[in-house]
C-alpha positions as CSV (number, residue, x, y, z in Angstrom):
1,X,152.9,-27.8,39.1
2,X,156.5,-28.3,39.6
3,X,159.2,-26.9,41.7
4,X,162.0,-27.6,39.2
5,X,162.9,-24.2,37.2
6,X,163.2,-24.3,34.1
7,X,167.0,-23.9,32.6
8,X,167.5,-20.3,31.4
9,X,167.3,-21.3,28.0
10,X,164.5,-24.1,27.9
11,X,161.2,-24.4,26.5
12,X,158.7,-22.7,28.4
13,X,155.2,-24.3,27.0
14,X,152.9,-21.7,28.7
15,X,154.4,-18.7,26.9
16,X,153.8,-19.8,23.4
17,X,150.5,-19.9,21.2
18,X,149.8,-23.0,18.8
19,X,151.0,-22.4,15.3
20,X,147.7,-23.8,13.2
21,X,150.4,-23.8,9.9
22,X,152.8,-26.2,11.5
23,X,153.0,-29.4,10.4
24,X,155.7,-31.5,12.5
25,X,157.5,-34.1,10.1
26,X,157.4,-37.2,10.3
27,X,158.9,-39.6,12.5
28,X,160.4,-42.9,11.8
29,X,158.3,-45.4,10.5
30,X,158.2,-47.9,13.7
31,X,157.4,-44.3,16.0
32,X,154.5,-43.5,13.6
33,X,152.6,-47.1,13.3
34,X,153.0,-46.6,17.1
35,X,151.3,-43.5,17.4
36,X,148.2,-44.7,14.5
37,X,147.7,-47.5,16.7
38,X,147.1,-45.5,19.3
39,X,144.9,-43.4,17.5
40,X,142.8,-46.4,16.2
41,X,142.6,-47.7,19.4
42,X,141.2,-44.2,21.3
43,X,139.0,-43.6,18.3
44,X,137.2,-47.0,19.0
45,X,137.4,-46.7,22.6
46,X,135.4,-43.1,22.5
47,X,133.1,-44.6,20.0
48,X,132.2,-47.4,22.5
49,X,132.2,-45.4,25.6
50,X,129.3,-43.5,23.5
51,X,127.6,-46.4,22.5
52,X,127.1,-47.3,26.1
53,X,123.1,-46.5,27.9
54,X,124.0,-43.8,30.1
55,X,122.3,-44.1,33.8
56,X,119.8,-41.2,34.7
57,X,117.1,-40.8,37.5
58,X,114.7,-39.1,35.1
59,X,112.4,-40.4,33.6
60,X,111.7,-40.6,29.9
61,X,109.4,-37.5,29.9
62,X,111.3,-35.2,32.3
63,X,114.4,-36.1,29.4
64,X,112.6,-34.9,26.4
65,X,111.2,-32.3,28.5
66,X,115.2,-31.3,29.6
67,X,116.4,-31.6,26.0
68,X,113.3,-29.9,24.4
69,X,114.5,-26.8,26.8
70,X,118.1,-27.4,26.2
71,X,117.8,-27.1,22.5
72,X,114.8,-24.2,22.2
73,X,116.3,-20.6,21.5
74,X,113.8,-19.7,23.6
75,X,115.8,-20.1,26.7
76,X,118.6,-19.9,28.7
77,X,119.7,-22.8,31.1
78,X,122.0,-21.5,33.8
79,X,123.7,-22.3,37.2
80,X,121.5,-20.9,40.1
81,X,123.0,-18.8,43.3
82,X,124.3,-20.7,45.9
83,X,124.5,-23.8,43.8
84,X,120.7,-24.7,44.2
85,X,120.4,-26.6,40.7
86,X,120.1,-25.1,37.7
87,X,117.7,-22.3,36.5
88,X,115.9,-21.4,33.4
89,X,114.9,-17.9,32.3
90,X,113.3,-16.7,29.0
91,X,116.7,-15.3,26.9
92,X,114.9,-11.7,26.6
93,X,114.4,-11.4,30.4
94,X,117.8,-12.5,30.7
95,X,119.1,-9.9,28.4
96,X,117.4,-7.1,29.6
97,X,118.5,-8.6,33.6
98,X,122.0,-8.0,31.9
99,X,121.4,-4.6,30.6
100,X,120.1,-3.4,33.6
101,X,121.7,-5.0,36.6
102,X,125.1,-5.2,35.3
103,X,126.3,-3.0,32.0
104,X,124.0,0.2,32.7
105,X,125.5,0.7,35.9
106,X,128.5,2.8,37.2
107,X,130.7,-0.4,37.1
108,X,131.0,0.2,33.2
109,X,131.1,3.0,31.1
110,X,130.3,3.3,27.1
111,X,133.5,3.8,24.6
112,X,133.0,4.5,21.1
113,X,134.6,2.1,18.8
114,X,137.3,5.0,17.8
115,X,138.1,5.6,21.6
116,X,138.7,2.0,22.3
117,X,140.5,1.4,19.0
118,X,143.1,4.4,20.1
119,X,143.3,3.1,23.5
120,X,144.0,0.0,22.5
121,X,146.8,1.1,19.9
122,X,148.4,3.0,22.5
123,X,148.7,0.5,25.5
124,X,150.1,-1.9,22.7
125,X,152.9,0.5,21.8
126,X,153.3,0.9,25.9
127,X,153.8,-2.5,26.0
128,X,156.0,-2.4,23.0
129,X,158.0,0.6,24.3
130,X,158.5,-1.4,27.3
131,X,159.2,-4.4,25.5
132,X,162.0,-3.1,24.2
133,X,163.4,-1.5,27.2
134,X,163.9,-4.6,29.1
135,X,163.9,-7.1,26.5
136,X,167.5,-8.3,27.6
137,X,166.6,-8.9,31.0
138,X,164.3,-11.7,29.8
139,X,165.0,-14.7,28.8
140,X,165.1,-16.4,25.1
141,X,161.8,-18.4,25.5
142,X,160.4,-14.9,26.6
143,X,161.9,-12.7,24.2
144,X,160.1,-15.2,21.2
145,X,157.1,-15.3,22.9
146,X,156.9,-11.4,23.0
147,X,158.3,-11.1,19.0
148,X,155.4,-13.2,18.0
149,X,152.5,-11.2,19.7
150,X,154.1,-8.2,18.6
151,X,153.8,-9.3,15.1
152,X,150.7,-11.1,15.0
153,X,148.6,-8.1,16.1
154,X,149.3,-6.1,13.1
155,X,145.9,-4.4,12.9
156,X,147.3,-1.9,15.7
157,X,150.3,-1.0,14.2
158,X,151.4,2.5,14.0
């Protein structure tokens, strides 16, 4: 964290959502042999780092034993309560443990899809309404940031 604020105007990096389209260009051609030689070089050094024998204090059976569990549908491998090591549970006790001490409860209740669809549509027009209500009390970086989730969630348009 820093406590320099950003300039009015400036790039705010936590407001904005990766663009999977973008393709930067180019940069000059000493910049991008730079940047391929670093590539090359952190490609071999994570190859090597997972070439290397890793240190356990199990022993051979009590591995194939841990990834046999790991790896069986069977199962669920979890963190225990008060951090006492992990747990294991059959996935269909665990299911049912979730159905019953935690979603049948009082804590949540049961909205059909058209309820939660309309509720949905009408806290993003909320949002929306108040977008546009204060939209020049924010700043640029803001405003962009709210233009883009506006129109990327066009499934809930009115």
């Amino acid at each position: 964290l820093t406590t320099k604020k950003p300039a009015s105007n400036e790039y705010i990096k936590q407001i904005y959502k990766p663009n999977s389209t973008y393709k930067p260009p180019p940069a000059s051609g000493e910049l991008e042999y730079y940047l391929h030689s670093f590539t090359s070089e952190l490609e071999t050094a994570i190859e090597n780092t997972a070439k290397k024998k890793h240190r356990t204090n199990l022993t051979k059976e009590q591995n194939t034993i841990l990834h046999q569990l790991k790896n069986n549908p069977d199962f669920i491998i979890m963190p225990s309560d008060k951090n006492l090591g992990p747990a294991i549970m059959n996935r269909d006790a665990y299911i049912d443990k979730v159905l019953t001490e935690h979603l049948l409860t009082d804590s949540y209740e049961f909205i059909p899809t058209e309820t939660a669809e309309k509720k949905l549509k009408d806290n993003r027009n909320y949002l929306l309404h108040l977008y546009r209500s204060h939209k020049n009390s924010l700043k640029k970086a803001e405003q962009d940031y709210f233009e883009r989730s506006f129109t990327e969630t066009t499934y809930y348009t009115s």
